[in-house]
N, C-alpha and C positions, 0 to 999 in steps of 0.2 A: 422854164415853166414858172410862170406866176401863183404864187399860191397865198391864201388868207389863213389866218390864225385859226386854229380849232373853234369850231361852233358848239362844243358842248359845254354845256352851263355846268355851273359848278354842282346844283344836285344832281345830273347824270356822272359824273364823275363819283361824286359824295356814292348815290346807287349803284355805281359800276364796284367802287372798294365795297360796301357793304356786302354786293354778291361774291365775291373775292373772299372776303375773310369768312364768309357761311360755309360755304365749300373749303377751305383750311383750318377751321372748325368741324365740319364733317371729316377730313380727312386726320384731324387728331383722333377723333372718334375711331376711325377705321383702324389706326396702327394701334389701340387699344385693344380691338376683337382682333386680329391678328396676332396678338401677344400671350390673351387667352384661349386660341386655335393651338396655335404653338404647346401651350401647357396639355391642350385635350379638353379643354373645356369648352363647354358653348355656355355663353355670356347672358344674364339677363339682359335686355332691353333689345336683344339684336333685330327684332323684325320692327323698332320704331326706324333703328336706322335703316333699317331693309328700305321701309317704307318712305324714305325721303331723300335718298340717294338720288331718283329721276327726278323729281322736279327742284331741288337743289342746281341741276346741272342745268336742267330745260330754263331755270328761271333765269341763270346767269349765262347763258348761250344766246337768249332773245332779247338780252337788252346791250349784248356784246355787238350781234347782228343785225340789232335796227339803231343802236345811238353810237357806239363805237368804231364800228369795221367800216362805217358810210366816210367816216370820218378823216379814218386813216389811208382810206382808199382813194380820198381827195389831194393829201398829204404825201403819197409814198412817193411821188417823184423821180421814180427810177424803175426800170425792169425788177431792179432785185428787190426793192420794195413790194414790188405787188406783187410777185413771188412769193416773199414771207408770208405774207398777207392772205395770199391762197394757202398757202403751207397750213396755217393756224385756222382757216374757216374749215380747212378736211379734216381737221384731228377734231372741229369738234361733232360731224358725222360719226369718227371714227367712241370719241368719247362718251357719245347718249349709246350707243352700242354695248359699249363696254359696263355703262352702269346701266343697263338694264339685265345684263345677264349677271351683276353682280348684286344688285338689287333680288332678282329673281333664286339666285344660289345662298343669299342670304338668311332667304325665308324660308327656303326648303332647307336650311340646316337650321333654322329656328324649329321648325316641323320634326325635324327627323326623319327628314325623307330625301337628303342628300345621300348621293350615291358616290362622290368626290371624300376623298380624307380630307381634313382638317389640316393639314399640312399644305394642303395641296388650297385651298380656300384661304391660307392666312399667305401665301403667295400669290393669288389672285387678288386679293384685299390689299398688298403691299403695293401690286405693282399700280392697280389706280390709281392711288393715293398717291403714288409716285408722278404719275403721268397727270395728275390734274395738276401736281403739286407747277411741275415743270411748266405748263400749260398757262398757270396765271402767271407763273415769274415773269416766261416772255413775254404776257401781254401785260401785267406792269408798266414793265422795261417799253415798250411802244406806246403806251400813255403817258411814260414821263418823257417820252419823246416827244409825243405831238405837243405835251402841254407847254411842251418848251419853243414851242413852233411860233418865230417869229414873222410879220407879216412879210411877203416875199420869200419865205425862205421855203425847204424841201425838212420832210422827218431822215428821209431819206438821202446819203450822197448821189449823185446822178455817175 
C-alpha cells in the first residue's frame, strides 16, 4: 500500500499538543480534588472545574476527529492499525460520557446535594483522570508515529 507523508501542518499538530496539555492540566487539577475528597473536604473552586471538564474534552475530541484520526486513518496500513484506531475513536464516545456525569457529580457536591460519599467521588475523579491520562499517551505515541511517516511507508507494520 502506497502511502504520503502526514498532511498535518505543523499548527495542527502545535493545536492537537495544546489540547493534550489542557486536559493533563485539568487532570492535575482533578487529582488535587480527589486528595481533598480523600481528607473530607469539598475544595473551593470545584464547580469552575466542574464547569470545564465537557468542553476541555469536546474541544480536544473535535480536532482529534477532524485533523488527526482522517490522518491516521490514511496511514494505518494494516488491519491492526485501523483496529487501534477504532479502539481510540470508542473511548472517546465512552470519555464525553464519563465527563459529563463527572462534571455533573462535581457540581452537585459543589451544592451539597450529592448523595455519593466523597470517597466514593475522589475515586471517580481518579479514575478519569487516569483514563484521559492513558487516552492522550496513546495518541501521542500515534502522532509521533505518523509524524515520523516517511513518504511510502505505513504508521503501521502490515
Amino acid at each position: 500500500m502506497e502511502t504520503t507523508a502526514s498532511s498535518l501542518t505543523a499548527s495542527e499538530v502545535r493545536a492537537l499538543e495544546d489540547k493534550h496539555r489542557d486536559l493533563l492540566i485539568l487532570c492535575l487539577k482533578l487529582e488535587e480534588l480527589a486528595a481533598d475528597f480523600d481528607t473530607g473536604e469539598i475544595p473551593r473552586g470545584i464547580q469552575k472545574v466542574a464547569k470545564h471538564i465537557e468542553p476541555l474534552v469536546a474541544a480536544a475530541h473535535t480536532l482529534e476527529e477532524q485533523k488527526f484520526y482522517p490522518d491516521l486513518e490514511l496511514h494505518a496500513g494494516s488491519c491492526f492499525g485501523s483496529l487501534l484506531l477504532d479502539q481510540v475513536k470508542s473511548e472517546h464516545r465512552v470519555d464525553r460520557r464519563a465527563a459529563r456525569e463527572l462534571s455533573l457529580t462535581l457540581a452537585a457536591v459543589a451544592r451539597k446535594r450529592c448523595r455519593l460519599s466523597l470517597e466514593t467521588v475522589a475515586h471517580m475523579v481518579r479514575g478519569f483522570q487516569e483514563a484521559v491520562r492513558r487516552h492522550i499517551t496513546a495518541e501521542q505515541m500515534l502522532l509521533q508515529q505518523l509524524l515520523n511517516v516517511e513518504p511510502e511507508t505505513q504508521v503501521f507494520p502490515t
